[in-house]
N, C-alpha and C positions, 0 to 999 in steps of 0.2 A: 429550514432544513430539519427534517424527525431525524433521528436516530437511535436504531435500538439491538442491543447483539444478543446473540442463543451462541449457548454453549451444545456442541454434539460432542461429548466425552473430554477429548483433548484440543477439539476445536472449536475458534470462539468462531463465530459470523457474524461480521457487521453488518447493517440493512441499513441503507439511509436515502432517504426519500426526498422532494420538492415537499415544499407546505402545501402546494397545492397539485394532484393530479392532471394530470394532462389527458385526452383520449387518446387512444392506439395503446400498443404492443409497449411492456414493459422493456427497458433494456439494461444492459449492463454498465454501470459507469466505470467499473477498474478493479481491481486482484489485487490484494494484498498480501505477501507472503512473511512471515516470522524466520526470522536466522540467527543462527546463536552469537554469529561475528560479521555484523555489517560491515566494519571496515575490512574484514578479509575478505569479502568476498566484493565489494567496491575496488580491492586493490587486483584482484587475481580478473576482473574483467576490465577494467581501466573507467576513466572520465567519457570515451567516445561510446560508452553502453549506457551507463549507472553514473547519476549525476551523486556529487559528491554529498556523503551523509549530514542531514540537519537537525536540528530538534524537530521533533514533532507535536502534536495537536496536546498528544496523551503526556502527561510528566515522566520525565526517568527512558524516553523512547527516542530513537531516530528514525528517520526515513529518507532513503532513495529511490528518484524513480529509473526505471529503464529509457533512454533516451526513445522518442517517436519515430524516429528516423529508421528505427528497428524493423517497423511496421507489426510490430505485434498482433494489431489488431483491436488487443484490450487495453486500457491503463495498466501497467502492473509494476507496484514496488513493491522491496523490501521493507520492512521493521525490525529492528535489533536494540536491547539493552544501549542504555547511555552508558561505558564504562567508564568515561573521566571525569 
């Protein structure tokens, strides 16, 4: 796995790739959103949306994702400060 992010002002962009290219159409793997209070807002849509907040990859970070069952379409969690 590469991985590499651009700052555009106040936002970061993650890009991360296969080590190796495949041929075809690029696509999307998932959306990550930033929020000031992951647990409020894991509390205010419940456990059958937003699976309950974890550590994440990044140190000092948690992460949820939106249940699939949503059908979104794309991957997409939250990110929010560790406050405890």
């Amino acid at each position: 796995m590469q991985q590499g992010f651009h700052r555009l002002g106040s936002v970061v962009v993650e890009i991360v790739t296969a080590p190796t290219m495949h041929p075809g159409p690029a696509s999307l793997w998932g959306f990550v959103l930033n929020v000031k209070d992951i647990y409020a807002v894991a509390s205010h849509v419940g456990p059958d949306v937003l699976s309950i907040p974890k550590p994440a990859v990044q140190t000092g970070k948690l992460i949820a994702t939106f249940r699939s069952s949503l059908g979104l379409g794309v991957p997409l969690a939250l990110m929010g400060q560790d406050t405890n």
